[in-house]
Structures are given as C-alpha cells and as structure tokens.
C-alpha positions as CSV (number, residue, x, y, z in Angstrom):
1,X,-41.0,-58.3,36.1
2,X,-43.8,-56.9,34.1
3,X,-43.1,-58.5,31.2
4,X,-46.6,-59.8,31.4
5,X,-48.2,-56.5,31.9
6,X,-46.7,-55.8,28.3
7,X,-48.0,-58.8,26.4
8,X,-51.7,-58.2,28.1
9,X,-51.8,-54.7,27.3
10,X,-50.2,-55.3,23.4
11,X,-52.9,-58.6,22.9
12,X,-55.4,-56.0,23.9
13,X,-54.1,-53.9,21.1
14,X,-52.2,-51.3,22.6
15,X,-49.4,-50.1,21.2
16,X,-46.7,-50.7,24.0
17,X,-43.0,-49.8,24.4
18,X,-40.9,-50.8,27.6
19,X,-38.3,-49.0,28.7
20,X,-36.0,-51.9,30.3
21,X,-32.1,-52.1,31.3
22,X,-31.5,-55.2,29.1
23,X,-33.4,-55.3,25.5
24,X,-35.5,-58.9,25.8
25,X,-38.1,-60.0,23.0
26,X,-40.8,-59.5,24.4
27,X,-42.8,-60.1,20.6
28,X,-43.4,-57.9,17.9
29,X,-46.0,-56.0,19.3
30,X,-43.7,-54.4,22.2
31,X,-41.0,-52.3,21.3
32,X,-38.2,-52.2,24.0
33,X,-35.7,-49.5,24.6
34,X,-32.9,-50.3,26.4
35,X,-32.2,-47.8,29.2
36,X,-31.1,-48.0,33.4
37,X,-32.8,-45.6,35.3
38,X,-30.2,-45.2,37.6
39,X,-27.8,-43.9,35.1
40,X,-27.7,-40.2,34.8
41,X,-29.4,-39.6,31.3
42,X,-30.4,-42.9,30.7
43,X,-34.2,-42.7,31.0
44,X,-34.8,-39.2,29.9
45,X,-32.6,-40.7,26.4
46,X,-34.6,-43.9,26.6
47,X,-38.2,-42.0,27.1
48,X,-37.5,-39.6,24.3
49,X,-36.5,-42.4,22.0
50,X,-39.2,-44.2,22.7
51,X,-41.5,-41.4,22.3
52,X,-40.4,-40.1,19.4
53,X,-41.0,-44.0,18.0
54,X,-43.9,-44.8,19.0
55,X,-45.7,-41.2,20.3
56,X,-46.9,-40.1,24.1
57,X,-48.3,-43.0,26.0
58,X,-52.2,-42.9,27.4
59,X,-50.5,-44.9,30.1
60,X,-47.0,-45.4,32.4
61,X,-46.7,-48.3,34.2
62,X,-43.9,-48.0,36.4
63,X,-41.4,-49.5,38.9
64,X,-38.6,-47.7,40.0
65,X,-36.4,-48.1,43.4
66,X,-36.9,-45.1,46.1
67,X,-33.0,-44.2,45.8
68,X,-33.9,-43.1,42.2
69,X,-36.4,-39.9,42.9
70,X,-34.8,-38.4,39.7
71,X,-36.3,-40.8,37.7
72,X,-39.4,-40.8,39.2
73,X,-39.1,-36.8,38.3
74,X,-38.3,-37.3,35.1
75,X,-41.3,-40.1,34.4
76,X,-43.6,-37.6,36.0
77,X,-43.0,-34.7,33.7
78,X,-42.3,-37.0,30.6
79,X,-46.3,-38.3,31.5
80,X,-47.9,-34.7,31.5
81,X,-51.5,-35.7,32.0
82,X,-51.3,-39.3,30.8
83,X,-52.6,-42.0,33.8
84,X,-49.7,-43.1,35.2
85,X,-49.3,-46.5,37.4
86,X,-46.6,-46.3,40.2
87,X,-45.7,-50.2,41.1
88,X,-44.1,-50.4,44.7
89,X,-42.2,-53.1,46.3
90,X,-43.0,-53.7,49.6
91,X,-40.3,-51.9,51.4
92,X,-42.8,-48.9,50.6
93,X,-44.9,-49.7,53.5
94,X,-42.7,-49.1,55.7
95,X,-40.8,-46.2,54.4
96,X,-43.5,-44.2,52.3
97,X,-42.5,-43.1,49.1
98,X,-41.3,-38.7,48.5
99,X,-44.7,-36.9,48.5
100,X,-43.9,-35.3,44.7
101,X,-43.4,-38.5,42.9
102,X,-47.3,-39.8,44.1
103,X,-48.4,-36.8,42.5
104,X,-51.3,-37.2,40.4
105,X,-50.0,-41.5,40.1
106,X,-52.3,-44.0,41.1
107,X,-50.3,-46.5,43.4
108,X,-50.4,-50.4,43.4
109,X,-48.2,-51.9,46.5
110,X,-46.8,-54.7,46.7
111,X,-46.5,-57.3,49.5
112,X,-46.6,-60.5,50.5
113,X,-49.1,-63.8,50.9
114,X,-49.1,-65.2,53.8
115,X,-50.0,-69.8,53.7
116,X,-51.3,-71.9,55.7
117,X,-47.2,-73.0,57.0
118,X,-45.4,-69.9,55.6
119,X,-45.3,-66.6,53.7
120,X,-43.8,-66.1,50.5
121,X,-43.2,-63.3,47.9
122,X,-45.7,-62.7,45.2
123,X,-45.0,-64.9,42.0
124,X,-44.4,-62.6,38.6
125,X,-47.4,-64.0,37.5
126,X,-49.5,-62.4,40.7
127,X,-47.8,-58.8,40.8
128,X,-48.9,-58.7,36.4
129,X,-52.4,-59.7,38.0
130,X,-52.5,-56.7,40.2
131,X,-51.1,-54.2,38.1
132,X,-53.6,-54.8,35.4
133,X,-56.2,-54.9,37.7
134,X,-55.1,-51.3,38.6
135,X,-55.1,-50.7,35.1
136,X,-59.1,-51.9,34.8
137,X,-60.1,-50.8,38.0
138,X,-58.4,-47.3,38.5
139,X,-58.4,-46.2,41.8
140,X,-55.8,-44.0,44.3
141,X,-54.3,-47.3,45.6
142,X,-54.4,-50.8,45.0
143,X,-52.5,-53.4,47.1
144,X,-51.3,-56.8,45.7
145,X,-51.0,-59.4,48.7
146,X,-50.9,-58.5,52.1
147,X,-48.9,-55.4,53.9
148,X,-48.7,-57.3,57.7
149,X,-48.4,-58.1,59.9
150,X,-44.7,-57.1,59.4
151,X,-43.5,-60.4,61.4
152,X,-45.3,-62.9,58.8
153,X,-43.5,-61.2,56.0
154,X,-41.0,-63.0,54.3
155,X,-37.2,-63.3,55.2
C-alpha cells in the first residue's frame, strides 16, 4: 500500500529499503526485505537485515495492525532517535492506538471521503499523498480524508 511512498522518497534520492511480507520489485533503487510482522522474529530478522544492508534509516514509515504492539515495540527501539511515521487505518479513530507505541511517532490517520452520493475508502494513490505530505510537513498528526461522521463512513 505504500509502494508509492517508496518510489517518491527513492526518486528524491533516498536510499530506501521496505520491509514487506511478499518481496515485489519495486525498482532498483528500493531494496525490499521480505518479512510478516506478525510472525514472532520476523521483523526484528527483517530490520536487522535490512540495516545491516543498507545502514540506520533517517526515516520509518510505518503501518502496522493494533493486534501487533510487539512490532510496533520492536520498530520503536530499532528507530532510536530517527523520525518515525506511524500510518493508521481508520479503525484508529475509534479505538486509539497503546500510548507506548505513539511515543516520540508522528501520526498520519486514515479515513474516508465522503461524495456528493456516497463515501468511499481512500485510493492507494491518496493515502501515498498524505503520508508524504507528513513526510514534508512534519507535524504530531496528520489526517488523510475525513474521521466522521462515523455513519457516512464506508461499509
């Protein structure tokens, strides 16, 4: 889903690695290490290979379900001091996230847009907009769409 936050980032010369359950080519300038969070080991192998490879990011960008606080843990202390990005769906709203993993994480929310006949999800291409907008505009929170009222949102 953030494929395209990886392509911007790498055509604006960073040096990006993903960390993803299924390796995709993504292009030669993104290095992808195949991991799933919500296997026991799985990320803390998959960060350390991909640090060792490529170095500590400046940067995390990351999405990762509420049933998997572990990860979010183990993101957290893998990132030290380095800005970190927490992308959250928008179930978030309505059941906030663990206090400990918004720790020192700047947050971009997702939710929903609401037309003229009917609401709808946010396209792939409209969540990447937000998170790099978060990226250029740092600030505690950003929100991608719009969080209510909860009976427009999408079934």
């Amino acid at each position: 889903m953030l494929a395209g936050v990886c392509r911007t980032l790498a055509s604006r010369g960073w040096r990006v690695s993903a960390l993803a359950r299924h390796e995709r080519d993504m292009g030669p300038a993104i290095r992808v290490f195949e991991c799933d969070y919500s296997q026991p080991g799985s990320l803390e192998s998959g960060i350390e290979r991909a640090i060792g490879g490529q170095g500590q990011p400046a940067l995390w960008v990351t999405w990762i379900h509420s049933h998997a606080s572990a990860a979010e843990r183990a993101v957290r202390e893998a990132a030290g001091d380095a800005q970190r990005i927490r992308v959250l769906g928008s179930g978030h709203t309505q059941t906030p996230a663990p206090e400990d993993s918004d720790a020192g994480a700047e947050t971009v929310l997702l939710g929903f847009v609401i037309e003229p006949n009917q609401s709808r999800w946010l396209t792939h291409k409209e969540i990447c907009a937000g998170v790099l907008r978060a990226i250029d505009q740092p600030c505690a929170r950003t929100v991608v769409g719009v969080l209510g009222p909860d009976a427009s949102r999408p079934s």
